[in-house]
C-alpha positions in Angstrom: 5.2 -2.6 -12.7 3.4 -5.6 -11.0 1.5 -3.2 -8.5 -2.0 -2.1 -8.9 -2.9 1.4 -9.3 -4.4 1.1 -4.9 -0.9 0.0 -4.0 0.6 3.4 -5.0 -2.0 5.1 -2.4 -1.0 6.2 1.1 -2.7 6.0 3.8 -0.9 9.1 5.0 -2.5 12.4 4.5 -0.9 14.5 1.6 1.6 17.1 2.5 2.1 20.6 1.0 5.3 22.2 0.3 6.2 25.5 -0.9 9.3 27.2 -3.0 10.6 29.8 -0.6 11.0 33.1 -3.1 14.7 33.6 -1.8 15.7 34.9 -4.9 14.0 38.1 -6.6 12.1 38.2 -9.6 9.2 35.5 -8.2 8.5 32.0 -9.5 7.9 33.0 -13.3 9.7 34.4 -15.6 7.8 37.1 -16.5 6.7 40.7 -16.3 3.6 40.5 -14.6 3.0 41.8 -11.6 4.2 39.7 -8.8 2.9 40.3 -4.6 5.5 38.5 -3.7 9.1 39.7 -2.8 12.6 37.8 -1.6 13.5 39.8 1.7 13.5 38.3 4.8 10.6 40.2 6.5 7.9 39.0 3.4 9.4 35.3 4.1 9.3 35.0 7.5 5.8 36.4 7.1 5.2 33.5 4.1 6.7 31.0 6.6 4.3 31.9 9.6 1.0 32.0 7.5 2.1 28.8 5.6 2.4 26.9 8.8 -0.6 28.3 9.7 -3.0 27.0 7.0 -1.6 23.5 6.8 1.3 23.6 4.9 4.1 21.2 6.2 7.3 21.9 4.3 9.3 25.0 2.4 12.2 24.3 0.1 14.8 27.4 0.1 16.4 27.9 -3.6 19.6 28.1 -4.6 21.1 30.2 -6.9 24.5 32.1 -6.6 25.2 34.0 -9.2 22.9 36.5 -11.0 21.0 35.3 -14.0 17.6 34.6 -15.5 15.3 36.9 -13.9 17.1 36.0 -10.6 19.0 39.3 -10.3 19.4 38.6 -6.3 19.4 36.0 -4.1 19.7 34.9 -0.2 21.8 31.7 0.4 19.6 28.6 0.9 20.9 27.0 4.2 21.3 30.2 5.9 17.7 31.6 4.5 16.1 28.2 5.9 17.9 28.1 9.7 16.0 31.9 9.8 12.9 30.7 8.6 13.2 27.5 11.0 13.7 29.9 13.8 10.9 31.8 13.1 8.2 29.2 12.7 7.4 26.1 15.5 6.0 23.5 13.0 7.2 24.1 9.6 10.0 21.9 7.8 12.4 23.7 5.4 14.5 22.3 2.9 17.8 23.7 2.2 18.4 23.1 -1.8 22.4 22.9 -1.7 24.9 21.6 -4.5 28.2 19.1 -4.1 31.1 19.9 -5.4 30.3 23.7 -4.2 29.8 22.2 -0.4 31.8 19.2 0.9 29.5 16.9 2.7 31.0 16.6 6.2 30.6 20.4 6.5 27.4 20.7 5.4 26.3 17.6 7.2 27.1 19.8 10.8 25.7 23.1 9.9 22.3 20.8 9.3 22.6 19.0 12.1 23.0 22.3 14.3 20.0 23.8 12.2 18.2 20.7 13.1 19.3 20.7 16.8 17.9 24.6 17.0 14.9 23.7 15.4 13.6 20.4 17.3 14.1 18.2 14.3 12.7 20.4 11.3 15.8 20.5 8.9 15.9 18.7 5.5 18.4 19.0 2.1 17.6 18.7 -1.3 20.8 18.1 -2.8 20.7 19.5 -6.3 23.3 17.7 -9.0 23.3 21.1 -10.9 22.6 22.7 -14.1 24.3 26.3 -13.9 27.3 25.7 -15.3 28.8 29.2 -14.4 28.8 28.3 -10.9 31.2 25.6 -11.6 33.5 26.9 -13.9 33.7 30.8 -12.9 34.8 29.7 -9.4 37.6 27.7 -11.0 35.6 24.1 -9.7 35.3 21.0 -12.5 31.8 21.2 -13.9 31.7 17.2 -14.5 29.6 15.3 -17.3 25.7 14.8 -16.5 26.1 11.5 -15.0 29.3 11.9 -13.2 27.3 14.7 -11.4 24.8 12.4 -10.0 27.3 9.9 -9.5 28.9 12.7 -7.3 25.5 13.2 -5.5 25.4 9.4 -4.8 28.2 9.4 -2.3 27.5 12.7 -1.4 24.0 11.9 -0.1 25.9 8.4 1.7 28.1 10.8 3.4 25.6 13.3 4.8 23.7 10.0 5.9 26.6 7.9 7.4 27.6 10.9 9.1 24.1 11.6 10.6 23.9 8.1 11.2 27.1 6.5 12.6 29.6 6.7 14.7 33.6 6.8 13.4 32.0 6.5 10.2 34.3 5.6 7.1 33.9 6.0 3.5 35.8 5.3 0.7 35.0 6.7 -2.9 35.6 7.9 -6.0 34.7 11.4 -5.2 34.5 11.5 -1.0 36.7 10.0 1.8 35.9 9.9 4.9 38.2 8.6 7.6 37.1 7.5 11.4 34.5 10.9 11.4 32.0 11.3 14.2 29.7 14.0 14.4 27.9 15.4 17.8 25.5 16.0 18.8 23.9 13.9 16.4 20.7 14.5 14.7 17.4 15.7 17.3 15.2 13.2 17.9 12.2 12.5 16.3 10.2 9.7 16.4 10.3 7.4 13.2 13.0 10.3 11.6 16.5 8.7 12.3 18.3 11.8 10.4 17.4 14.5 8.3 14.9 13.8 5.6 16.8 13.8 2.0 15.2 14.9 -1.2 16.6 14.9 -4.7 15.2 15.9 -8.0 15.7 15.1 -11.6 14.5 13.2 -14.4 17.0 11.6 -16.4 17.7 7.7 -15.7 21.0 8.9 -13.7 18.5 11.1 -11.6 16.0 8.4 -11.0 18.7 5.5 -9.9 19.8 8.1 -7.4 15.9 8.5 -6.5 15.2 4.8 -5.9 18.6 4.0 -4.4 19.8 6.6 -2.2 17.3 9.3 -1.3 14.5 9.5 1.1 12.1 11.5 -1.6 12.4 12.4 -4.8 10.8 15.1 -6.5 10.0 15.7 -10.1 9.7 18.3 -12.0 5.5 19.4 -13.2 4.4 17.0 -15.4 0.7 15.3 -16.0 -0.6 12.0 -15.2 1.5 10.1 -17.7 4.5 11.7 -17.2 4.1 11.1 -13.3 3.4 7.6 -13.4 6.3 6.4 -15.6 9.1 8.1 -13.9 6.8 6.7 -10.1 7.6 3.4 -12.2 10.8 4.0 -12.6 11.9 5.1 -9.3 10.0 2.5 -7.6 11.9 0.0 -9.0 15.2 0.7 -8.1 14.5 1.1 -5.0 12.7 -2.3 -4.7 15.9 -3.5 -6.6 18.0 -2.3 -3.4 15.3 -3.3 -1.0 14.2 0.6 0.2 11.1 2.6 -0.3 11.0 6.2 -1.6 8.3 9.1 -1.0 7.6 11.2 -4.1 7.2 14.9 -4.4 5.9 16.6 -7.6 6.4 20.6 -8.6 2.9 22.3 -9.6 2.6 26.1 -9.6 -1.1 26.9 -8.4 -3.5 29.3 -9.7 -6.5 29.3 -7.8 -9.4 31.5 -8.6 -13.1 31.9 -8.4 -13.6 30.2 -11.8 -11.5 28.4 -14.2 -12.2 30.9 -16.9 -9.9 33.5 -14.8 -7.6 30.8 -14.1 -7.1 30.0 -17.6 -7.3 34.1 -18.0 -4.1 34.4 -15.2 -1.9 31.7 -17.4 -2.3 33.2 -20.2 -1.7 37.0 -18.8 1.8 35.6 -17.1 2.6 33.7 -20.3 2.0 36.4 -22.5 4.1 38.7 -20.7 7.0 36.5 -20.3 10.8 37.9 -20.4 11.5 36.4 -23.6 15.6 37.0 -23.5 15.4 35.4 -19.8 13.8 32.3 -20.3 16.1 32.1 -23.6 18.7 31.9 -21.5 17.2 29.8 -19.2 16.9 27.1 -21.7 20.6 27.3 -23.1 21.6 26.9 -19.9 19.5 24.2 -19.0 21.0 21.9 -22.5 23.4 20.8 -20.1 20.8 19.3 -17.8 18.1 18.1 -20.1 19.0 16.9 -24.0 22.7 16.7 -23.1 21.5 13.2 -21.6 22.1 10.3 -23.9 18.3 9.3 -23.6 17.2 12.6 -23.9 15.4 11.7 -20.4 17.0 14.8 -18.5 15.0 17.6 -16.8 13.6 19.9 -19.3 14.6 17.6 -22.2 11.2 18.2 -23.6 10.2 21.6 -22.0 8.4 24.2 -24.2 9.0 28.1 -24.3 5.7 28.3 -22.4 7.0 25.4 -19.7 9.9 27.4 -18.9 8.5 30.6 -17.9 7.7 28.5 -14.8 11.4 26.8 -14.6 10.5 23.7 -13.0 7.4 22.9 -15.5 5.0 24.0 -12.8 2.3 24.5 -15.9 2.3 20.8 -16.8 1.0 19.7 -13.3 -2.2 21.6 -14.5 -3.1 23.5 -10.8 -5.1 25.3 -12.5 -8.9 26.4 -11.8 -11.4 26.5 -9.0 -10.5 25.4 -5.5 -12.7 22.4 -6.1 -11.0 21.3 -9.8 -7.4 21.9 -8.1 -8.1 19.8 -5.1 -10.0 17.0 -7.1 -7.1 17.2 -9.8 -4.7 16.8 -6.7 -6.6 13.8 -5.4 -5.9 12.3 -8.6 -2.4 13.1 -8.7 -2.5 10.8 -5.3 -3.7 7.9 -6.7 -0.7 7.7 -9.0 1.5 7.8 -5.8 2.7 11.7 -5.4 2.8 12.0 -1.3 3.5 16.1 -1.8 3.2 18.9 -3.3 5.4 21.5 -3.9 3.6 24.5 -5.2 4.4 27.8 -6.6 2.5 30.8 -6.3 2.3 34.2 -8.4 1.4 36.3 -5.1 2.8 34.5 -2.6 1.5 35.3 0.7 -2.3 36.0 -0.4 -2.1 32.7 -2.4 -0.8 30.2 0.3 -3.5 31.7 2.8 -6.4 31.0 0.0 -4.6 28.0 -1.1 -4.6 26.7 2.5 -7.9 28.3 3.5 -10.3 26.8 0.1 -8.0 24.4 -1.4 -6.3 22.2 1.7 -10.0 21.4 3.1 -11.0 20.1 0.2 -8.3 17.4 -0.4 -8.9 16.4 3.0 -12.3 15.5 2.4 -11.6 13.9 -0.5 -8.8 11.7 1.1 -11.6 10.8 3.6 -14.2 9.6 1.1 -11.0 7.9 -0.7 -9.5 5.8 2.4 -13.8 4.5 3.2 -13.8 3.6 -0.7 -10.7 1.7 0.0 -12.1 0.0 2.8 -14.4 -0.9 1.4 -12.8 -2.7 -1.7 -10.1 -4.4 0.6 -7.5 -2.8 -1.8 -3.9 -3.1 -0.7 -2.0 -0.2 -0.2 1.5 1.5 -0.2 2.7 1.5 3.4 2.2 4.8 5.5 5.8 5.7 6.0 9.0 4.9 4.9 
């Protein structure tokens, strides 16, 4: 890449996302005691106090059918309109899947989310992994690439159709013929339509990053791992003349000292549900090494990365309030504008996290935006 490491920097503050626990069984796969359950009550009380302490976004899960620890589950988009009703400030995610939603009809149910919430709906469209989904529900589970080829149009769909009048489309996977949708989106000022994430990590995932989504977020990985797939991303979307915002996965343990951080890891890895996260990673061969360049999420995960399934561990939360925020200030210079975090007790840990941890960074972000006065440093442009 041909930009310095001060172009990758935002002048924008960072934001903090959550994973909405929607589905039982808590953010690792283990059998440690997790304060966290996936009812509505507990998650509309999540939603309030994560709103409260500074956090700006929630992504819902979804999961439909029973596996790996995730014995139930509440549907994403519906989970995420209650949560958008019970908050005032909070954005939430809906994760949702083509081929198991068609994109004009999911396009209206978030645009009347979006309407009833003043402008706080977003998707993540997931390409999927979960083959049983597919196949048990008699639907085509297509070849890696053909399903982010899928996700291509399907994102251009949800757009067009947010974004257009008598909009047309013709593709491989999606037609659309003289379609208008009203009302439209709400308005917000410098939001034309609902914000669009996507995930990923193979080269299929990352093309669809750079040239079609408004974020994209990876899975936990360090510094390294960060900054090539930033690289990546970046410059396919440079190649098709857009920007892209970039969200990385971290699960958070913050405690009085690093000692009983490293203490908690150890006490949720070495209580893991071995037969679970077996599964899990089985399952996942379709989404990882079943890539051609081996380049797929989880391609390289450990037993110990996947008790956390989206590699939360690797992003390294882990420590005092102090080490985590200075660790995330880091992770900003490398060009990550959020963070979504997990939590082992949910509720207790967003209020500390947003209480000891979010102050922090913002001081930090201070002394980093004088230092880059100072050195007349170009940077990344605000917004996108």
């Amino acid at each position: 890449m041909s930009d310095s490491p001060t172009s990758r920097i935002s002048r924008e503050p960072l934001k903090f996302a959550y994973w909405v626990p929607n589905v039982s069984g808590g953010l690792v796969v283990s059998n440690i005691e997790q304060r966290t359950s996936w009812d509505y009550d507990y998650n509309v009380k999540l939603a309030q106090t994560a709103e409260r302490v500074g956090f700006e976004y929630a992504l819902s899960q979804v999961r439909y059918l029973s596996s790996y620890g995730a014995a139930q589950q509440h549907e994403s988009t519906s989970i995420s309109l209650a949560l958008l009703l019970a908050t005032e400030k909070l954005k939430v995610i809906a994760a949702v899947h083509p081929g198991l939603w068609e994109p004009a009809v999911l396009a209206k149910f978030i645009l009347t989310a979006d309407q009833f919430s003043k402008g706080r709906a977003a998707v993540n469209v997931v390409s999927g992994w979960f083959k049983d989904e597919y196949t048990k529900l008699g639907l085509p589970w297509l070849e890696h690439d053909e399903r982010y080829r899928r996700s291509a149009e399907f994102i251009e769909v949800l757009r067009g159709l947010w974004t257009q009048e008598n909009f047309e489309f013709a593709g491989d996977f999606y037609r659309v013929n003289d379609f208008s949708l009203r009302p439209g989106p709400y308005s917000v000022e410098g939001r034309p339509h609902p914000e669009i994430f996507q995930g990923g990590n193979s080269t299929a995932a990352r093309f669809n990053g750079g040239a079609h989504s408004d974020w994209y977020f990876s899975n936990g990985k360090d510094f390294d791992g960060f900054t090539e797939q930033y690289d990546d991303v970046t410059s396919v979307a440079a190649e098709h003349g857009r920007t892209v915002r970039f969200g990385l996965n971290g699960f958070a343990i913050v405690r009085d000292s690093e000692a009983e951080a490293r203490e908690q890891l150890r006490e949720i890895i070495a209580q893991a549900d071995e037969a679970s996260v077996e599964g899990f990673r089985k399952s996942v061969q379709q989404a990882g090494p079943a890539t051609a360049d081996k380049k797929g999420m989880w391609a390289d995960s450990t037993f110990e990365d996947l008790v956390q399934y989206n590699d939360g561990f690797r992003t390294q939360l882990i420590g005092d309030p102090e080490q985590v925020a200075r660790r995330i200030i880091e992770y900003k210079k490398r060009g990550v504008d959020l963070f979504l975090l997990g939590f082992l007790h949910f509720i207790e840990e967003v209020e500390r996290f947003g209480t000891d941890v979010i102050p922090i960074v913002r001081e930090l972000e201070a002394e980093l935006d004088a230092e880059l006065d100072r050195t007349g440093e170009g940077l990344r442009p605000a917004s996108v």
